[in-house]
ROSE-130769 format. One record per residue: x negated, y negated, z of N, C-alpha, C in turn. Coordinates in steps of 0.02 Angstrom, whole numbers, plus 50000, padded with zeros to 5 digits. Example, Ala and Ser with C-alpha at 12.3 -4.5 7.8 and 13.67 -1.06 7.14 Angstrom:
BEGIN
493405028450390493855022550390493405016550390;493585011250354493165005350357493554999850394;
REM end
This chain:
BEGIN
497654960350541498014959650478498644955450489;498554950550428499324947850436499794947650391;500474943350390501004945850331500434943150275;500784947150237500274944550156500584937550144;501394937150142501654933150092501924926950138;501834921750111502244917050142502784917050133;502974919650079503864918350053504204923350091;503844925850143504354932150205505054927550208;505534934050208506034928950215506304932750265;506644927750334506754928350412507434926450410;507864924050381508474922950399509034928150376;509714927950404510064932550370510174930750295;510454936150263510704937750195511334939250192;511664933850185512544932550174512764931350113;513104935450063513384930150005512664928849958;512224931749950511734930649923511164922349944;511504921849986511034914050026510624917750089;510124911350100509574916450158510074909950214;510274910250257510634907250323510384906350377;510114902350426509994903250488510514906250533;510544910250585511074912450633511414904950658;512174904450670512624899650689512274897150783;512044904150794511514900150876510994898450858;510844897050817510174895650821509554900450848;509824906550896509114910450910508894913850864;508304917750882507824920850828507674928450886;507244931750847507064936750887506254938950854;505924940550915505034940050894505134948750862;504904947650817504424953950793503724954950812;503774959850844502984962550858502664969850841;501914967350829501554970650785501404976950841;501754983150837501584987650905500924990650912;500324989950860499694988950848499294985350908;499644976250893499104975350928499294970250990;500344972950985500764967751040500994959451032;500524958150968500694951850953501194950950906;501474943750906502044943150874501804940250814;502084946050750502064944950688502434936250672;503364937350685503684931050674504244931650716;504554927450676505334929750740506064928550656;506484932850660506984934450626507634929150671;508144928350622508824925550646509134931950694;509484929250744509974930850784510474932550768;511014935550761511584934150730511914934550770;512544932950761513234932150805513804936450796;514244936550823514824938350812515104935250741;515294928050730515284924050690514894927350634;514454928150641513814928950581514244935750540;514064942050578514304948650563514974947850537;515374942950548516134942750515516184938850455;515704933350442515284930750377515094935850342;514634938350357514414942850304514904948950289;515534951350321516034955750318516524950850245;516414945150254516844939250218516664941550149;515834940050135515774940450093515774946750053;515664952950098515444959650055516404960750024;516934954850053517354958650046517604956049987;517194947849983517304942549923517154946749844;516514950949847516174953649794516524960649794;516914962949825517154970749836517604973249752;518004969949746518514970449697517984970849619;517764966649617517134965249552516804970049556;516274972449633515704977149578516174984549576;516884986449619517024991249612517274993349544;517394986149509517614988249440517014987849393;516494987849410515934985649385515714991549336;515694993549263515544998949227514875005549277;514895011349290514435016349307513845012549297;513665013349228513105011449191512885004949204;513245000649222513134993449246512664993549329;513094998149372512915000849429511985002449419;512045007749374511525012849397510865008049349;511055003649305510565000349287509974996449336;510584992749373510264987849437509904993349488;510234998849489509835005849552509065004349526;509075005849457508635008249419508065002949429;508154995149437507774989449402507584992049508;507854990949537507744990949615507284996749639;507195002549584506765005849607506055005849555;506234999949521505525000649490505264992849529;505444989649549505474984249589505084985249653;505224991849681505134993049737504334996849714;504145000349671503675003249647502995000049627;503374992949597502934986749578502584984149632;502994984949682502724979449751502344987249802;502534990449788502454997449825501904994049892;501324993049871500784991349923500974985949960;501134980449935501694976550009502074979350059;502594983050031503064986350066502724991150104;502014995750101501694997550134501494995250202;501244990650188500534985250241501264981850285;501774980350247502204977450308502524982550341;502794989850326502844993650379502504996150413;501964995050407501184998350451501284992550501;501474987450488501314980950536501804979650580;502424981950548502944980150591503234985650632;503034993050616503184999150623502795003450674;501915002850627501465004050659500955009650661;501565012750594501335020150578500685019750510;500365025550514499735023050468499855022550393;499375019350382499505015150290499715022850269;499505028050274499765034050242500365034850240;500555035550295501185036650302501795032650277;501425025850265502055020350273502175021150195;501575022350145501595022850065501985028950057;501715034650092502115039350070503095037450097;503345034750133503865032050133504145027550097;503785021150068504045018550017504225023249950;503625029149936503955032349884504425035649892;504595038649936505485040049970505865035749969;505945031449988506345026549982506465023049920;506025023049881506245019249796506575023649791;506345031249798506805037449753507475035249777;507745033049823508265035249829508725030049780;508575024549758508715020749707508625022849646;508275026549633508015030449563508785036849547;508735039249624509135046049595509925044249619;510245037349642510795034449639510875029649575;510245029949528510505026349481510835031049430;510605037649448510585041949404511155046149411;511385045549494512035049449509512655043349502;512515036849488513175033449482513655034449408;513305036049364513535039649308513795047849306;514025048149370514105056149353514875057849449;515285050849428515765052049487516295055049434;516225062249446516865066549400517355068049457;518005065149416518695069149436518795075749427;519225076749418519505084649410520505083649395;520315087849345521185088849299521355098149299;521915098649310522265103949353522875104249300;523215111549292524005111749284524375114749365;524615112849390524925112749428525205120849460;525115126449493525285132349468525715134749438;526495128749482527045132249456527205129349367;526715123849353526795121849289527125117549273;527425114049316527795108649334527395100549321;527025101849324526615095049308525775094949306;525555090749297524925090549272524415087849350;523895086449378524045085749430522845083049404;522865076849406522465071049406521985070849484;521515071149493520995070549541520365064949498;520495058649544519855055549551519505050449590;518975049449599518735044649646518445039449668;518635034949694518665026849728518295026849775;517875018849774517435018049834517905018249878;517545022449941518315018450015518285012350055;517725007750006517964999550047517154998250062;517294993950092516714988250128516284993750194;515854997050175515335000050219514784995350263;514704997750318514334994150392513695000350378;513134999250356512565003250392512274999050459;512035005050491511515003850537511215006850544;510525005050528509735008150533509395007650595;508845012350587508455014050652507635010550652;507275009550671506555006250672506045011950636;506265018650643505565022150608505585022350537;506035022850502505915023450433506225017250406;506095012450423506325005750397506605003150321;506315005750274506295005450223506765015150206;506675017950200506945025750181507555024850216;507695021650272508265023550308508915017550273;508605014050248508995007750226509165010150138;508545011750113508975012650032509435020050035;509285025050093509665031650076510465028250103;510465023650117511185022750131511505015850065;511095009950046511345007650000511295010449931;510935013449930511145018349843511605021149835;511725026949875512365029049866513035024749872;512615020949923513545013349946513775011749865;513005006849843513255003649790513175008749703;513135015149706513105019249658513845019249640;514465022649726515115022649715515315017449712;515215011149699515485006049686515825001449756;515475004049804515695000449875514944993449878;515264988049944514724983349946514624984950021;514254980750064514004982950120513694977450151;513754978650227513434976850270512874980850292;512074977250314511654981450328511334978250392;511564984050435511214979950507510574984250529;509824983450537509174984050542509104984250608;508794988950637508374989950697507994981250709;508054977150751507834972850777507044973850759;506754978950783506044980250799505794980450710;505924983850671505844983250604506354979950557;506404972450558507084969950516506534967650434;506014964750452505534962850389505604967050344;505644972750352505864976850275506384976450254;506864975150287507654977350255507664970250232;507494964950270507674956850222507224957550142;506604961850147506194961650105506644963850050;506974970550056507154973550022507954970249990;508404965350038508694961549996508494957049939;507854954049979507744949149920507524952649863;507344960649850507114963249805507824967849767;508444966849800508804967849775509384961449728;509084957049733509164950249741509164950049661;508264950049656507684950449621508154955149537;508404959849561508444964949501509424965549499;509734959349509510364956649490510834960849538;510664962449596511414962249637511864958649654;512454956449632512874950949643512794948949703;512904942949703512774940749792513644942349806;513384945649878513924948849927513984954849909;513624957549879513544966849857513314969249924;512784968049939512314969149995512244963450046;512364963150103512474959850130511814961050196;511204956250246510904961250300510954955350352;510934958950418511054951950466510464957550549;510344954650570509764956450624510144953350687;510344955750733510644955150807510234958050860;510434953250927509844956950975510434957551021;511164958550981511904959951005512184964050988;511864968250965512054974450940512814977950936;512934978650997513484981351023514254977951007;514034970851025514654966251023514684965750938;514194963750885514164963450816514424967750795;514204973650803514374979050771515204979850781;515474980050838516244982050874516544976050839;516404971050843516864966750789516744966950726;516224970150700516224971550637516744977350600;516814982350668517274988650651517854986150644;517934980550718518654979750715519044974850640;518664973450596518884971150544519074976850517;519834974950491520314980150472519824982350374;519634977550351519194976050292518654982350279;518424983450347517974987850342518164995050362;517834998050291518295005850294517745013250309;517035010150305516395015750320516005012350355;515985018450404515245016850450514615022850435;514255020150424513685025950415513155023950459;512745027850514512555026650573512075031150563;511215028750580510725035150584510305031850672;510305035950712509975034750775510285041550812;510335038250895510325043250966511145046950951;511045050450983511805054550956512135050951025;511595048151102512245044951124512635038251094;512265035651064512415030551021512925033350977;512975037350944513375038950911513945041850923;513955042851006514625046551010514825039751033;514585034451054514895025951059515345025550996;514725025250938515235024750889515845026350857;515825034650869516365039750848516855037650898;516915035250938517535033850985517825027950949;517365020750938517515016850903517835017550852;517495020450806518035022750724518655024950726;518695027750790519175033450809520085026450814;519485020850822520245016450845520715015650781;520235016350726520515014550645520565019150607;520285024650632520105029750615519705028750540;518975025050560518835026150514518105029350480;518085029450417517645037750373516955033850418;516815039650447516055042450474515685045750443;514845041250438514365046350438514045045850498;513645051050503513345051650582512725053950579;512045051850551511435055050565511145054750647;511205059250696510935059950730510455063050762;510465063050842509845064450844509435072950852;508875077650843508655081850820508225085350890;508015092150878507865095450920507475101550905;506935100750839506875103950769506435110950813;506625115750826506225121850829505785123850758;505115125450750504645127050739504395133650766;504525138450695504315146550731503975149650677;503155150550707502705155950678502685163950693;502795166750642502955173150647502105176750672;502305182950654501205183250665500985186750630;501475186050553501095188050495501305180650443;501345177150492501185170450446500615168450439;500385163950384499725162750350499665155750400;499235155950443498965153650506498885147050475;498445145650416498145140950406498835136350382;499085139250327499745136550306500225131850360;500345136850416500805133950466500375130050503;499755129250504499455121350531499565117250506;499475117550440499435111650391500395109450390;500865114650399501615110650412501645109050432;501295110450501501665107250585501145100250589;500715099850540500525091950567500635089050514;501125090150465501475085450447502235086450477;502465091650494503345091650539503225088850611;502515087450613502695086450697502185079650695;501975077050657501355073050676501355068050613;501805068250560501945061150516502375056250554;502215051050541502575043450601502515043550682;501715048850667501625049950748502265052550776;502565056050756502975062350792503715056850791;503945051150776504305047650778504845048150725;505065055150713505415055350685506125060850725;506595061550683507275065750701507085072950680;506735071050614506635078850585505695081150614;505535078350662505015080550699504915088550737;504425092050704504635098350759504595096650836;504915097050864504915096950944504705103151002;504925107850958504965114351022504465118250965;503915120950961503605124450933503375132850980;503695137250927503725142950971503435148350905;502625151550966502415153650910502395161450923;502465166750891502495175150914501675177250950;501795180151006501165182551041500455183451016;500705186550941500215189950920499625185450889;499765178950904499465172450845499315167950884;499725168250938499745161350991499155158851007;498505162251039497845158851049497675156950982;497765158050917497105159450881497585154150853;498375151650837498515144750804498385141950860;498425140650925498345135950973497555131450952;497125136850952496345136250937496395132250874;496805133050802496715128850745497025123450760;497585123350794497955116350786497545111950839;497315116050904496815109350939496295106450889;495965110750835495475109950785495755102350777;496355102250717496605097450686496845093150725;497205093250786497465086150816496845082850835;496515086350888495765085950897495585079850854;495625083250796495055076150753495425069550729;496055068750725496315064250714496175057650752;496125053050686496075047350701496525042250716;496605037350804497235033450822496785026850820;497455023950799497145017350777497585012350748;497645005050737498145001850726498345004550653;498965003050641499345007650586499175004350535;498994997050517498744996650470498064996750431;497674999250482496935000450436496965006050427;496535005750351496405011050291496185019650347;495965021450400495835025650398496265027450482;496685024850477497215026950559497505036550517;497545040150556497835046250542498415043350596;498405041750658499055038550704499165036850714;499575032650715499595025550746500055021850808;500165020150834500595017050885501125017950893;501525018750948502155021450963502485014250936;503125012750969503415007750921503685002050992;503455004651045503455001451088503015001851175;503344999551213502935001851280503215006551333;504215004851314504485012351333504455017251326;504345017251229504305025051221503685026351233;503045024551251502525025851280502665028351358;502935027451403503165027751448503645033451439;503945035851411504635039351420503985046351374;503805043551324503395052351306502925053651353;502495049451404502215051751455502405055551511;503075053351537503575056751564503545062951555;503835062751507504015072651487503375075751472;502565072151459501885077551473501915079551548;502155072151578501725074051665502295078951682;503245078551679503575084051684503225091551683;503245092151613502715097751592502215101951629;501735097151626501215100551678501485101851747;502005097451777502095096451875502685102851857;502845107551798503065113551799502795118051795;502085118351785501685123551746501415123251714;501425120351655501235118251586500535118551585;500015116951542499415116751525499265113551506;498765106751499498545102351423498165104151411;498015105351337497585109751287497225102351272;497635097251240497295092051202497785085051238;497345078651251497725075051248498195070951325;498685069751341498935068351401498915062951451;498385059651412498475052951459498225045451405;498885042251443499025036251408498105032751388;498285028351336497745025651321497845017551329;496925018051353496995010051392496635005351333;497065003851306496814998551260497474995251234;497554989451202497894983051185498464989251121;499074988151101499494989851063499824998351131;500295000851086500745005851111500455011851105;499855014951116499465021251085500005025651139;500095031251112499645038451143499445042751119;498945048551128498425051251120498915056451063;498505062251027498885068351004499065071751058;499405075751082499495079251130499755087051126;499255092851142499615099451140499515099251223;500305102651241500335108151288500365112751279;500015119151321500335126051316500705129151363;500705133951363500895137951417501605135551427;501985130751400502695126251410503365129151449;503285129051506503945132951536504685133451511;505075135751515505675135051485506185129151507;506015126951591506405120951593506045115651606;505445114151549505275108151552505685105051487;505915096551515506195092551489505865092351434;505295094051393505155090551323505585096051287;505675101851303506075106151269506795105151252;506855098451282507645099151277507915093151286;507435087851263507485080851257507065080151177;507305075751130506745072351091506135069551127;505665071551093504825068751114504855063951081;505025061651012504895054350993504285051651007;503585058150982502885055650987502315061850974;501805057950961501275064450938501105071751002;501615074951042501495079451086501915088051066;501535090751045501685098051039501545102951116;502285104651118502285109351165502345116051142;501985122451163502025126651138502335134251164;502585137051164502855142851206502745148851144;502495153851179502565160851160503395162351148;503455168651104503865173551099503655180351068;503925184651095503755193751063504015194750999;504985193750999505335197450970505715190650921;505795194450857506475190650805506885186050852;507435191550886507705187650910507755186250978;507155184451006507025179751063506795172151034;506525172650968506325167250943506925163650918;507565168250887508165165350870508635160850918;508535164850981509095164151039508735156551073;507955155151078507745150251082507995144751049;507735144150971507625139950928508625138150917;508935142450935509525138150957509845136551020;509575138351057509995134651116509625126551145;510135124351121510135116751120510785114651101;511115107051100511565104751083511555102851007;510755100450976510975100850938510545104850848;510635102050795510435107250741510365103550687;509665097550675509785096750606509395096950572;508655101250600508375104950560507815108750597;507615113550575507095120750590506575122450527;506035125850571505515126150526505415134050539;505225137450496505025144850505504515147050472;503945151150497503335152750458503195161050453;503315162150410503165170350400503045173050308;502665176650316502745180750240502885185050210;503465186450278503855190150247504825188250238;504925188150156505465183150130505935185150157;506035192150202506795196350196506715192350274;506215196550306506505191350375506735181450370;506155181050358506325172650314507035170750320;507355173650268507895173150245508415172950304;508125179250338508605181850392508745176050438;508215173750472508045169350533508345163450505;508275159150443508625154550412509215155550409;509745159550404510285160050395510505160150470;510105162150525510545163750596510305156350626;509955151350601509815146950639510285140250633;510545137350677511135135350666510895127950679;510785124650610510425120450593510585117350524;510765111550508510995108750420510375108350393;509755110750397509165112050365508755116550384;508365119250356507925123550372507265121950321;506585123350339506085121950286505835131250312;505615131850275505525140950273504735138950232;504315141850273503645139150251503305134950232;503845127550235503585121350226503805115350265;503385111050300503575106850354503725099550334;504145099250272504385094650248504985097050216;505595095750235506095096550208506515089750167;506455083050169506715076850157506695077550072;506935075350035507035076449971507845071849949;507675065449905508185063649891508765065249861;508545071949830508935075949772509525081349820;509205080249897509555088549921510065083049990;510445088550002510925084750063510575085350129;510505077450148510115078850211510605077450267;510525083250325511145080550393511195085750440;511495084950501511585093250525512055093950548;511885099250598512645103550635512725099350717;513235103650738513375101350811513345094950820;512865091150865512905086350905512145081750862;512055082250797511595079150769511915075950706;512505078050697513115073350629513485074850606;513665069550563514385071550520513945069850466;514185072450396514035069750333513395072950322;513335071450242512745071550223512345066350182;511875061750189511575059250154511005061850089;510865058150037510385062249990511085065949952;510755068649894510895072749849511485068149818;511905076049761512705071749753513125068749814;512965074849873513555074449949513355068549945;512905066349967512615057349999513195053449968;513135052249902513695047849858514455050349873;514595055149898515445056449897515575054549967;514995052750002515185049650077515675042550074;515175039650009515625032750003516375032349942;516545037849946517055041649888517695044349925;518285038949893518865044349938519165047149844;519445052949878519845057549815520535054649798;520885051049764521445050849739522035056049684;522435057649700522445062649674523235060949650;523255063349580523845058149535524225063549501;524915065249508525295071349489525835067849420;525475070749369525745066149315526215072549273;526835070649254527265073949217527175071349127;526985076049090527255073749033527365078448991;
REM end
């Protein structure tokens, strides 16, 4: 399969013009399917990233005064835009990504939403009016974009990871820089020109692709101009960043990275908690943050879900991500093929078991197999590293809280899955798990409407919901006598 469209557009997006990078290099996109190179994207520079800082800062003053309703109109045209083309935006993240046509559709419809429900929250930035206690004055609360925002996106959700951060940007009336995972940049240019398409002022949105990451980005901070960073990837990456901000001190978001415990009780409905865990652990081929990782199931169940879930991984179909019948598709490269093999062979050279799965596959693109371990010792590394791939490790537990004292010890918490039918414990185990999400009998928690983010060493902020929008919101607060 190849790009559908000729009119792909490969250069940066500055100022509403498509630009070649000032070096002249490019960078190959490849199809992790089948290793070949789709095309190659602009380079950008130092130079470049301070261009496009130029411009988001040229358009800043205008769309911030720009009417709500003016705002949430264009959200609105961008998510029916995105709905129209829906099956493009599909077939090119299957291609550039790798994950199966299923998966990649069901992400575009995440991702329009999030334009749908920022068109809908840009009409609704309420202040707040106060008398003062001692009565002395009247005392005015309301709120302002805080400036020229820097995203940077990650390669798995290419498309979802890019509108949950410009909707809310341009809902509060901020413009933006958008810097794209190298490995998946074809969607995010896609998605300028489709913001293009449905009247974003040029220099609203701004996207530029670097294979300089480090140096772009750090002179992008160091522009005094720029007042938000919103960051979704590795939390060591992110504590890079948080030091950085730290020089200007400036507003952080921080989606990082996840460590999602998964716990079947053993009066949970068996069948139910299969059908979660292969979608919490096995949508984008396990390539996600909110992936279950550590799956820990109570004694009393352990052979007999072990036995269903080999059923279902068992039959799944791997295969390049864009044909009609892949259930998995390709890792997103040849390291992380390498680095999730690692932590199986770890595994086993501890103890471990393979139930299903475990050895690399010899054929052309980035495969690996589904993979259950059992028997999973307590200090094997998959327990306490992201897997970042289709491998379930599984460990027993007896008691409540052996399953509690597990499913948190880790660094970090930004989301947990729990399976039982009974609501009081439910409840219980959700509240002690120290985690900014929890799905309580369902292995999908993402929802544009709710605040997505976590605890500890996985973020600051919350994206989604109203929170998402007050990220790009500072409070002014005005003490008026009359």
């Amino acid at each position: 399969m190849r790009l559908e469209r000729t009119d792909m557009k490969t250069d940066l997006f500055i100022g509403g013009a498509w630009l070649a990078a000032s070096g002249g290099n490019r960078i190959d996109v490849i199809n992790p399917s089948t290793e070949e190179k789709l095309t190659a994207v602009a380079d950008a520079t130092v130079e470049d990233g301070l261009k496009a800082v130029d411009a988001a800062a040229d358009a800043a003053a205008d769309w911030a005064q720009t009417s709500p309703r003016h705002r949430a109109d264009i959200l609105r045209k961008c998510y029916d835009l995105m709905m129209r083309d829906k099956e493009f935006y599909a077939r090119l993240i299957s291609l550039e990504n790798g994950k199966s046509l299923n998966d990649s559709r069901g992400e575009v419809g995440y991702a329009a939403e999030f334009f749908r429900w920022y068109s809908e929250e840009a009409v609704r930035i309420i202040g707040d009016f106060a008398i003062a206690p001692s009565g002395t004055n009247r005392m005015l609360v309301q709120h302002q974009p805080v400036g020229i925002a820097l995203l940077v996106t990650p390669w798995n959700f290419p498309a979802a990871m890019a509108t949950r951060k410009i909707g809310p940007a341009l809902a509060a009336g901020c413009t933006c820089v958008l810097k794209p995972a190298t490995e998946t940049p074809l969607t995010a240019y896609a998605i300028a020109a489709l913001m293009a398409e449905a009247g974003v002022p040029d220099g609203v949105v701004n996207v530029i692709t670097t294979s300089s990451s480090g140096k772009v980005v750090s002179a992008i901070m160091d522009d005094p101009r720029v007042r938000k960073i919103s960051f979704t990837g590795s939390t060591e990456v992110g504590r890079i960043l948080l030091k950085k901000a730290s020089e200007s001190v400036m507003n952080c978001s921080m989606e990082l990275g996840g460590n999602a415990p998964y716990i079947v009780f053993d009066d949970a409905d068996l069948n139910k908690a299969v059908d979660g865990l292969m979608i919490a652990k096995m949508r984008n081929g396990g390539e996600a943050c909110t992936a279950a990782n550590r799956i820990y199931v109570q004694s009393g169940v352990y052979e007999a879900f072990a036995k269903k879930l080999n059923d279902r991984m068992g039959a799944m179909r791997l295969g390049a991500g864009e044909s009609e019948d892949t259930e998995c598709g390709p890792m997103i490269n040849a390291d992380a093929v390498e680095r999730i093999n690692e932590l199986v062979q770890d595994a086993v050279e501890k103890g471990a078991e393979l139930m299903l799965g475990g050895q690399k596959e010899k054929r052309q693109g980035y495969f690996y197999p589904p993979t259950i371990i059992v028997n999973t010792p307590s200090d094997a590394k998959c327990l306490h590293e992201e897997i970042f791939g289709p491998v379930v490790p599984l460990v027993s537990f007896d008691t409540e809280e052996q399953a509690i004292a597990a499913a948190n010890n880790t660094e970090y918490g930004l989301v947990a899955y729990v399976y039982t039918q009974d609501l009081a414990q439910g409840l219980r185990v959700c509240e002690q798990i120290e985690a900014g999400m929890v799905g309580l009998n369902r292995g999908l928690v993402s929802d544009p409407a709710a605040p997505f983010g976590g605890t500890k060493q996985s973020g600051l902020g919350r994206e989604g919901g109203h929170e998402g929008m007050l990220e790009y919101l500072e409070k002014k607060y005005i003490a008026v006598d009359w």
